[in-house]
Gaussian input, Z-matrix of N, CA and C with variables (Angstrom, degrees):
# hf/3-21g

backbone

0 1
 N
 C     1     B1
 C     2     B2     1     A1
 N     3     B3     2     A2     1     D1
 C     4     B4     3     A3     2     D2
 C     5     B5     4     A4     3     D3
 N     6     B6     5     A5     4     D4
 C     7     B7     6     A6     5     D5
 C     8     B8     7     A7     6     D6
 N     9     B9     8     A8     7     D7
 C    10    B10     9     A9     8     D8
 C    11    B11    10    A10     9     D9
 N    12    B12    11    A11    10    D10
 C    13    B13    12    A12    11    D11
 C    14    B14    13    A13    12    D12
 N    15    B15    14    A14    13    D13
 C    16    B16    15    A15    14    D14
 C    17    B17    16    A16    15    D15
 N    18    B18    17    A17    16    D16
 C    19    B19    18    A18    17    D17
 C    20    B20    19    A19    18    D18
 N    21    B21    20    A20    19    D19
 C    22    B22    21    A21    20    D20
 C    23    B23    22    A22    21    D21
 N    24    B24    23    A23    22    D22
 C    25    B25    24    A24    23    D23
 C    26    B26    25    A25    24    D24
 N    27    B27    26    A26    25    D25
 C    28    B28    27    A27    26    D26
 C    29    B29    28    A28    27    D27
 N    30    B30    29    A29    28    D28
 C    31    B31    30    A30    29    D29
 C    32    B32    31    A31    30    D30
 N    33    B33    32    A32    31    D31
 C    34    B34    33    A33    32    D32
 C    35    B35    34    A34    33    D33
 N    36    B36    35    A35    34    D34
 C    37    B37    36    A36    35    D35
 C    38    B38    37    A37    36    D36
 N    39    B39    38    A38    37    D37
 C    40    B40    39    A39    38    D38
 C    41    B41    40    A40    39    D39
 N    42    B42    41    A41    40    D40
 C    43    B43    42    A42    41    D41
 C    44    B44    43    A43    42    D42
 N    45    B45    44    A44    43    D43
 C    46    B46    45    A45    44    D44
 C    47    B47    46    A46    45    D45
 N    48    B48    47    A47    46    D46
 C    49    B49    48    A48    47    D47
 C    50    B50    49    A49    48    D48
 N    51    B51    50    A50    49    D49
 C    52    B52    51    A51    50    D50
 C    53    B53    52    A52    51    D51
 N    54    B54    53    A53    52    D52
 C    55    B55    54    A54    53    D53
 C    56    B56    55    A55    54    D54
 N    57    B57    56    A56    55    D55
 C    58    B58    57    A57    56    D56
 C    59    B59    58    A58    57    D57
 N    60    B60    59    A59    58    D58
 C    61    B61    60    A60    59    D59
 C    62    B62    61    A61    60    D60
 N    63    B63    62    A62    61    D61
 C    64    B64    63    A63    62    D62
 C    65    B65    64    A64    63    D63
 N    66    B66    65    A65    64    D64
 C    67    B67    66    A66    65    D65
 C    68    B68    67    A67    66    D66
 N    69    B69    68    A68    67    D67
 C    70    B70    69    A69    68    D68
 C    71    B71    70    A70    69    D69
 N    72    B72    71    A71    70    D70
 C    73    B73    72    A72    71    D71
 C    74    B74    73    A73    72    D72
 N    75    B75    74    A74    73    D73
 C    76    B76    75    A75    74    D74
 C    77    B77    76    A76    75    D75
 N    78    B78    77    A77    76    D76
 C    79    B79    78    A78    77    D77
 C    80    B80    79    A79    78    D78
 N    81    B81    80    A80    79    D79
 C    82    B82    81    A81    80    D80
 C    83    B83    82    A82    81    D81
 N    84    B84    83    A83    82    D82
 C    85    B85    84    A84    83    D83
 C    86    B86    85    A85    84    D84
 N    87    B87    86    A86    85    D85
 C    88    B88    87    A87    86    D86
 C    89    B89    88    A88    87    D87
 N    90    B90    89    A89    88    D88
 C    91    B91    90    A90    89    D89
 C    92    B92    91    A91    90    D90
 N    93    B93    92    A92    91    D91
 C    94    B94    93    A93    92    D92
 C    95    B95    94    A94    93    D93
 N    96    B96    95    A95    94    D94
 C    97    B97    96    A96    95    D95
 C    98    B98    97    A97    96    D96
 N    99    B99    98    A98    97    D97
 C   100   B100    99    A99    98    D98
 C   101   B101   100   A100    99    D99
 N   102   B102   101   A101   100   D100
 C   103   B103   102   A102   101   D101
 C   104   B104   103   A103   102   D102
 N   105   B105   104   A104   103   D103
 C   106   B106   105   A105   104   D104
 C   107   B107   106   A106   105   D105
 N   108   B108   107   A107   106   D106
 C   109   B109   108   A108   107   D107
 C   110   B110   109   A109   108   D108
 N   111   B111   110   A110   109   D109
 C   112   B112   111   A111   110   D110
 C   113   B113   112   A112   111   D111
 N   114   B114   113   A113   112   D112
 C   115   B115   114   A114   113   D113
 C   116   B116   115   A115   114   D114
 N   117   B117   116   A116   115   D115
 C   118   B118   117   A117   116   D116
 C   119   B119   118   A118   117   D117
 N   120   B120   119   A119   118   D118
 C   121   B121   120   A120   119   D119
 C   122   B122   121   A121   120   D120
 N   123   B123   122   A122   121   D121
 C   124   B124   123   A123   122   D122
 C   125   B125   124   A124   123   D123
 N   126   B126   125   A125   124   D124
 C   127   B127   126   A126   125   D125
 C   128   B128   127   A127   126   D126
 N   129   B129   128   A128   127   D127
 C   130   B130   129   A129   128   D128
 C   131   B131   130   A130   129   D129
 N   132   B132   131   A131   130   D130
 C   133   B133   132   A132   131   D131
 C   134   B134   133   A133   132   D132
 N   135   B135   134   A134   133   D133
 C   136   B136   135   A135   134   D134
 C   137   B137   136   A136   135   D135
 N   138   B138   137   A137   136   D136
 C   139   B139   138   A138   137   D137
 C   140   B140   139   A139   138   D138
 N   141   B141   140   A140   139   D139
 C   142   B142   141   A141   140   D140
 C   143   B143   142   A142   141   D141
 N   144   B144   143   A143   142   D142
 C   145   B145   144   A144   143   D143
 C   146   B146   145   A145   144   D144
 N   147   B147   146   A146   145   D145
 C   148   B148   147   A147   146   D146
 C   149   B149   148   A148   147   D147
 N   150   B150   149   A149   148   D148
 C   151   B151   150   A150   149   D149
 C   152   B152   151   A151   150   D150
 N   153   B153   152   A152   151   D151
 C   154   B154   153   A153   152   D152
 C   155   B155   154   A154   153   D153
 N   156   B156   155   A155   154   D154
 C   157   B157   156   A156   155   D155
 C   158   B158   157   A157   156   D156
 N   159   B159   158   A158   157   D157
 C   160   B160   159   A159   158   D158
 C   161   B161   160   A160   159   D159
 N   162   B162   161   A161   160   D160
 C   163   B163   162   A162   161   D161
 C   164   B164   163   A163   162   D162
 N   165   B165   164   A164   163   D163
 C   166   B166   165   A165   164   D164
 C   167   B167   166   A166   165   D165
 N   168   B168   167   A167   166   D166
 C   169   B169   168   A168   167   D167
 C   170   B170   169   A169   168   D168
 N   171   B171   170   A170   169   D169
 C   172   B172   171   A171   170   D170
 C   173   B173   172   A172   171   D171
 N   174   B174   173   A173   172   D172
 C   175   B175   174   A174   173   D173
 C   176   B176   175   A175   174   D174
 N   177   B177   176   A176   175   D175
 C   178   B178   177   A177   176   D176
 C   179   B179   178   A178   177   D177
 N   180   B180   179   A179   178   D178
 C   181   B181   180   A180   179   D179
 C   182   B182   181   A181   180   D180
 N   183   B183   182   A182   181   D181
 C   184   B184   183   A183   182   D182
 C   185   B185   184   A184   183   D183
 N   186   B186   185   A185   184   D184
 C   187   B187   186   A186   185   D185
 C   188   B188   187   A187   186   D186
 N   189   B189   188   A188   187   D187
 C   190   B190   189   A189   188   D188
 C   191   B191   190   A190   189   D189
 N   192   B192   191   A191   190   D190
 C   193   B193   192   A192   191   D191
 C   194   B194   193   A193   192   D192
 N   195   B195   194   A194   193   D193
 C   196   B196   195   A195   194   D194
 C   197   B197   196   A196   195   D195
 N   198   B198   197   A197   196   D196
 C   199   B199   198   A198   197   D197
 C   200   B200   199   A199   198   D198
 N   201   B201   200   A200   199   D199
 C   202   B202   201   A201   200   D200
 C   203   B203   202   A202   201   D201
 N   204   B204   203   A203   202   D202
 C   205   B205   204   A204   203   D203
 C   206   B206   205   A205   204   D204
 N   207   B207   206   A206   205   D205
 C   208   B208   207   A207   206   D206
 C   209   B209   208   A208   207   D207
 N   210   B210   209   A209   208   D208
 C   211   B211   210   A210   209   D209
 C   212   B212   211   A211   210   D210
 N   213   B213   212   A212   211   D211
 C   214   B214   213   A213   212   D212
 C   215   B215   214   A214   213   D213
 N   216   B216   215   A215   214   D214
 C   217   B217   216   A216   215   D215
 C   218   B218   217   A217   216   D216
 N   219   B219   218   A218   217   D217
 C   220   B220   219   A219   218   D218
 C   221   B221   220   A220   219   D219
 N   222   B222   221   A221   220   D220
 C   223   B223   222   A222   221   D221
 C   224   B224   223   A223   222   D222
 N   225   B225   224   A224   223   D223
 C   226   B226   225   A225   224   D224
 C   227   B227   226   A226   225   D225
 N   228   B228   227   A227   226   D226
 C   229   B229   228   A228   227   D227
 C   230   B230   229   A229   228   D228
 N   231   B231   230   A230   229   D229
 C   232   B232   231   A231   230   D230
 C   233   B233   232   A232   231   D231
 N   234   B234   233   A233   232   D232
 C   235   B235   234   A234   233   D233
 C   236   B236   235   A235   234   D234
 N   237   B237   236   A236   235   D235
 C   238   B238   237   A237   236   D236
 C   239   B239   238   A238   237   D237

   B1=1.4586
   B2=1.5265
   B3=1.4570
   B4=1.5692
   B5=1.5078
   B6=1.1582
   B7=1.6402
   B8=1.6520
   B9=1.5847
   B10=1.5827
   B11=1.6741
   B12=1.6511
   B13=1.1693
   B14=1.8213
   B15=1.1626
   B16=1.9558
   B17=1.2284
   B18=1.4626
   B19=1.6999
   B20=1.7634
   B21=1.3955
   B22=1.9342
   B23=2.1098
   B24=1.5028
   B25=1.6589
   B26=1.8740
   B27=1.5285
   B28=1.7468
   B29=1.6403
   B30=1.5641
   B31=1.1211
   B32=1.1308
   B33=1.8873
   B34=2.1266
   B35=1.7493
   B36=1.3465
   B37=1.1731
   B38=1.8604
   B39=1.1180
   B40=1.6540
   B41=1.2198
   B42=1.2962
   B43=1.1639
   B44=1.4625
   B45=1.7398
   B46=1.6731
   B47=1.5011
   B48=1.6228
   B49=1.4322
   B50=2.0009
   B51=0.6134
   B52=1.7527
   B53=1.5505
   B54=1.2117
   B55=1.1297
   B56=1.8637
   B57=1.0046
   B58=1.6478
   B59=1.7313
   B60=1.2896
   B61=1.4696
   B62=1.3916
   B63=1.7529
   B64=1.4685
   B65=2.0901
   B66=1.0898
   B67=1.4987
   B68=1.3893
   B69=1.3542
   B70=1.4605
   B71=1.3312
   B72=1.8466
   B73=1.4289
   B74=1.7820
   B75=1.4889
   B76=1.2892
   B77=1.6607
   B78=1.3388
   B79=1.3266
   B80=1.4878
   B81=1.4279
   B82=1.4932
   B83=1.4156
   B84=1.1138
   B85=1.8052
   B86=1.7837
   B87=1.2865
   B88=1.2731
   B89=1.5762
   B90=1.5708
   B91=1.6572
   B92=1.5581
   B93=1.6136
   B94=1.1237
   B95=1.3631
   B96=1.7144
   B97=1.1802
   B98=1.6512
   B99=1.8321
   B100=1.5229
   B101=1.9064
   B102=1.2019
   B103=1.3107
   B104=1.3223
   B105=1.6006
   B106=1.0947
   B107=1.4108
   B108=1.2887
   B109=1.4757
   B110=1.7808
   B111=1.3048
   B112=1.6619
   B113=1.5149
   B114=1.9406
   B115=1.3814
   B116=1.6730
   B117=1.1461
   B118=1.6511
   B119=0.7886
   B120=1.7628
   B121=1.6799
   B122=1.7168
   B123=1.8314
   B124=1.2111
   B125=1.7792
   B126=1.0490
   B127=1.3751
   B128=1.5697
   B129=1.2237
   B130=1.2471
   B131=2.1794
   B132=1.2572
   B133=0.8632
   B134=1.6312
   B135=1.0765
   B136=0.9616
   B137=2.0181
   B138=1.2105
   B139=1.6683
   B140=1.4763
   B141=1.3190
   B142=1.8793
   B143=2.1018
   B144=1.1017
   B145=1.7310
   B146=1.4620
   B147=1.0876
   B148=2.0205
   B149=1.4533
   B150=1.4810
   B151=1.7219
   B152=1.7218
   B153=1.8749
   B154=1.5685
   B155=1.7428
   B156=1.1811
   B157=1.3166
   B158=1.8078
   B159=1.4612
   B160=1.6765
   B161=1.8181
   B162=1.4661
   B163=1.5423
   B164=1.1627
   B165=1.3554
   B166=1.7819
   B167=1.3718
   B168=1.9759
   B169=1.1248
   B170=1.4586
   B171=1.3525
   B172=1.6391
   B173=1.3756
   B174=1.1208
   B175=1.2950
   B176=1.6085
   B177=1.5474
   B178=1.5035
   B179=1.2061
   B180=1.3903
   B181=1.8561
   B182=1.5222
   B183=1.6444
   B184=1.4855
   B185=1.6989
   B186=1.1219
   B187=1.2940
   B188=1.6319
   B189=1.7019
   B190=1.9214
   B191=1.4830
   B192=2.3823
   B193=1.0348
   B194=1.6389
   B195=1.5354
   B196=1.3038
   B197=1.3069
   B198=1.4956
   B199=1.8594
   B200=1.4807
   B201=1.3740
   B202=1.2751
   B203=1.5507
   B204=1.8030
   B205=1.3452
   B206=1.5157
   B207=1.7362
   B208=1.3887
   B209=1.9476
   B210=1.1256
   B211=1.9587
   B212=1.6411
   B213=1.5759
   B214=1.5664
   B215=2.0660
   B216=1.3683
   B217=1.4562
   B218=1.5592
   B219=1.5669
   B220=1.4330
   B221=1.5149
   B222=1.4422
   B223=1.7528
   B224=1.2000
   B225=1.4403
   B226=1.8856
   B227=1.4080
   B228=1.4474
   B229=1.6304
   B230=1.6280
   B231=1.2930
   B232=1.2497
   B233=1.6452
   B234=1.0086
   B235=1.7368
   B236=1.3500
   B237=1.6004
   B238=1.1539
   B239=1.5523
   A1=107.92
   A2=119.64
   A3=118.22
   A4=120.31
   A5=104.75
   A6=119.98
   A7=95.19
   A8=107.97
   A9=89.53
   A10=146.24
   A11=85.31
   A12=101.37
   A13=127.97
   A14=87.58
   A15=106.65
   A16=104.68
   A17=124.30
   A18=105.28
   A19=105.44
   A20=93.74
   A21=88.14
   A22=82.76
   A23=101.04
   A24=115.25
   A25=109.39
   A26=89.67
   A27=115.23
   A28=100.22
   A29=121.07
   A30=96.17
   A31=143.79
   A32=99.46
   A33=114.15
   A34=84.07
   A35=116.78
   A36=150.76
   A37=96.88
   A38=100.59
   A39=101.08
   A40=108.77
   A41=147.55
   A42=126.27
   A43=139.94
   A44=101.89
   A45=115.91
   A46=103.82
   A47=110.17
   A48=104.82
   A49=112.32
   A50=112.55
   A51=147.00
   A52=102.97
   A53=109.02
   A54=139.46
   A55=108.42
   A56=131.81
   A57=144.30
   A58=91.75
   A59=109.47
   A60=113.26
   A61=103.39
   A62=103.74
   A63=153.66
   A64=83.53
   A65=135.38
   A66=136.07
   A67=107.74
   A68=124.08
   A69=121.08
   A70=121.52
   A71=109.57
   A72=96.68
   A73=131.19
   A74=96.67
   A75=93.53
   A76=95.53
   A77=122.15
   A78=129.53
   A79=138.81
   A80=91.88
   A81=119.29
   A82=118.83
   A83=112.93
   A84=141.00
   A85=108.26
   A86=107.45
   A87=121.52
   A88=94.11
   A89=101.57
   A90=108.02
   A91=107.85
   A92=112.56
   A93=102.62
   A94=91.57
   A95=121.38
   A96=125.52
   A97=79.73
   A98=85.18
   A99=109.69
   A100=105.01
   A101=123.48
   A102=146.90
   A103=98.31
   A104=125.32
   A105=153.24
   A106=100.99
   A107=113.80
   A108=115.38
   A109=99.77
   A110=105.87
   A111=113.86
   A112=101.30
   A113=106.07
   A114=89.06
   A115=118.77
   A116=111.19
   A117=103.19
   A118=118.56
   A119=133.94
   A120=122.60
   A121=113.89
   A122=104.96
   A123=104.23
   A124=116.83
   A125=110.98
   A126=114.14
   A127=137.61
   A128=96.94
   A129=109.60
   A130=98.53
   A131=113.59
   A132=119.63
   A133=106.50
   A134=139.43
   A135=157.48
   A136=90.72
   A137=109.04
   A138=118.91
   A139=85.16
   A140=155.16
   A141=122.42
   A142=77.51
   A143=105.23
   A144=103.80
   A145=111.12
   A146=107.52
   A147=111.89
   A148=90.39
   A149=111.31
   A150=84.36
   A151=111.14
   A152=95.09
   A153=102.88
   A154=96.09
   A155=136.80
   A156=163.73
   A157=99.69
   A158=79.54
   A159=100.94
   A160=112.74
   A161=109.78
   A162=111.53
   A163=95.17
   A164=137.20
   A165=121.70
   A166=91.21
   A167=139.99
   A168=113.95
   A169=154.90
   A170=96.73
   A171=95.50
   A172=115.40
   A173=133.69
   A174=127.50
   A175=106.70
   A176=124.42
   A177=145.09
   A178=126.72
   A179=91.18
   A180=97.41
   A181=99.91
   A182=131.28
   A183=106.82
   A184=95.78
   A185=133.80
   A186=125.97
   A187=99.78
   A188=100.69
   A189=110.53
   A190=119.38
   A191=89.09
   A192=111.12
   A193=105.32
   A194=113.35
   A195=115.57
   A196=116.37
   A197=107.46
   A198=113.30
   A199=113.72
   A200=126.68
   A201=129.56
   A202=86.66
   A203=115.94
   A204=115.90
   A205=114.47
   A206=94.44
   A207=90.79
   A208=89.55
   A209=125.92
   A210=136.27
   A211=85.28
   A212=110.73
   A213=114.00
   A214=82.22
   A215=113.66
   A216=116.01
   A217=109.82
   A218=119.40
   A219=126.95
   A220=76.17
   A221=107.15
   A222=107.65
   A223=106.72
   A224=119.69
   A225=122.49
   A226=102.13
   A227=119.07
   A228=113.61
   A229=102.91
   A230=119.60
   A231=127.02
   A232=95.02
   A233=130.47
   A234=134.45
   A235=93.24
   A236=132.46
   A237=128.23
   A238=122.79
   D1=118.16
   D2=159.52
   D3=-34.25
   D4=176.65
   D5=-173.43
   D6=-95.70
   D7=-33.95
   D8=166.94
   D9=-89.65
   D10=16.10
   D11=163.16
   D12=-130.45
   D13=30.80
   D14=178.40
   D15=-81.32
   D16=2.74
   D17=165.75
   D18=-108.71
   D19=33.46
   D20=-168.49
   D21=-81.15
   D22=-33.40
   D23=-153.35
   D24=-57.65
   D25=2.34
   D26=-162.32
   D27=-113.80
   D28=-29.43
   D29=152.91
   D30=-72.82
   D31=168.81
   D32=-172.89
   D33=-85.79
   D34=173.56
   D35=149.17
   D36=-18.73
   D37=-93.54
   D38=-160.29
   D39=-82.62
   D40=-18.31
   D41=133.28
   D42=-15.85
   D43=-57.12
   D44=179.00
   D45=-71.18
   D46=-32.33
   D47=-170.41
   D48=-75.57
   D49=-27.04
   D50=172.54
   D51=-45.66
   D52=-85.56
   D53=163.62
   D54=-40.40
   D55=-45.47
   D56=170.85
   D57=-59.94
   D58=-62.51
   D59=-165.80
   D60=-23.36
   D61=-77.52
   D62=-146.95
   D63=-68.41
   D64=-36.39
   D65=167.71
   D66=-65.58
   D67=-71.93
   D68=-176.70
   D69=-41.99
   D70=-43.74
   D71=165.76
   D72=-97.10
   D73=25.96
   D74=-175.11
   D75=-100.05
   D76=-20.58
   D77=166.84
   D78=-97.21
   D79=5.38
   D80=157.04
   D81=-82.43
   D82=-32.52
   D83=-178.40
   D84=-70.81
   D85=-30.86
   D86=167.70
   D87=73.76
   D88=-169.21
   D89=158.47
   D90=96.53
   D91=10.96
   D92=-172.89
   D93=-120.15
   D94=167.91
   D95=-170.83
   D96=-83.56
   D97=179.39
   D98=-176.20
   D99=-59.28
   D100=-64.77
   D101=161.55
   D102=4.68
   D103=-87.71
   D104=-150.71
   D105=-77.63
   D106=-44.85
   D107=-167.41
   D108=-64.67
   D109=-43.11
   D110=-168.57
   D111=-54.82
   D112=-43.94
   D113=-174.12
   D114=-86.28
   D115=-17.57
   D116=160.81
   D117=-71.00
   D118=5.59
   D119=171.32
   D120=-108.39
   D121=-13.33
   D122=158.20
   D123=-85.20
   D124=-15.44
   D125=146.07
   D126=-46.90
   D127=-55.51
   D128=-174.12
   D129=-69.90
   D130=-41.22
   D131=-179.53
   D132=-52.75
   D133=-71.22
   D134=-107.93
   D135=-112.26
   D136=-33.67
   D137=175.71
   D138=-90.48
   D139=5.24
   D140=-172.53
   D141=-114.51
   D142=-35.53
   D143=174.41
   D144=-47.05
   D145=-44.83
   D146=-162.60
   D147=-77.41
   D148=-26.22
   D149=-162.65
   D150=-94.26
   D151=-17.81
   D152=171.83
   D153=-58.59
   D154=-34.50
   D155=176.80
   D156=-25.89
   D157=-80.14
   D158=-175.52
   D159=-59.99
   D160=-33.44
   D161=-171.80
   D162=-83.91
   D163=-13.72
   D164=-163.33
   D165=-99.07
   D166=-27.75
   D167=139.26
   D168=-92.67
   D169=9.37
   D170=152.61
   D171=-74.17
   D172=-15.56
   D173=-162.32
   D174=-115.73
   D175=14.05
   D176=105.65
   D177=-25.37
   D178=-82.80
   D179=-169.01
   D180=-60.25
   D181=-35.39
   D182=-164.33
   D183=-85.37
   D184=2.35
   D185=-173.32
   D186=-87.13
   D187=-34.68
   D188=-174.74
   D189=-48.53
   D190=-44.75
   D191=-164.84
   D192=-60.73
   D193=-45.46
   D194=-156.82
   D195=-79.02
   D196=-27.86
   D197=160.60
   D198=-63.54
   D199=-17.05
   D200=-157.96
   D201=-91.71
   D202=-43.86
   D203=-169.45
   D204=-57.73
   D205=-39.02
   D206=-150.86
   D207=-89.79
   D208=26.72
   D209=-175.25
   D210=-85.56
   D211=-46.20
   D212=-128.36
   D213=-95.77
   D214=-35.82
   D215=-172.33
   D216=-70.79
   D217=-10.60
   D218=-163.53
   D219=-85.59
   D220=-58.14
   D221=-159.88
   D222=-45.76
   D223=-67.09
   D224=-172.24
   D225=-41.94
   D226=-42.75
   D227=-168.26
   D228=-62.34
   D229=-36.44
   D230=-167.90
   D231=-61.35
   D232=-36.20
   D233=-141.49
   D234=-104.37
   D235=-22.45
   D236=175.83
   D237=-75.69

């Protein structure tokens, strides 16, 4: 990741995703020299990472949560 994009590592979730939007169609729109385009696509790169980022740990905690659920449902079964 560039240095001009080391504050992507600082975005939340919908922020980075927001921000991705506002890239895809700014390079869908075309019209930009090569230059610019490269760096709005290492951009774009670099914001779809943070947010794969954010989903690979939400999708932790609900996995934690659901082993944690199913820790606590073994126990009650045990007690019955």
């Amino acid at each position: 990741m560039s240095d001009t994009n080391s504050d992507v590592a600082e975005l939340g979730y919908e922020r980075a995703r927001d921000e991705l939007v506002n890239v895809v169609k700014m390079l869908e729109q075309g019209g930009l020299d090569l230059d610019d385009s490269l760096a709005l696509w290492e951009r774009g790169e670099a914001l779809a990472k943070r947010c794969e980022e954010h989903l690979a740990g939400a999708r932790q905690r609900v996995e934690n949560a659901l082993a944690h659920a199913d820790d606590t449902d073994d126990e009650y079964d045990e007690d019955d």
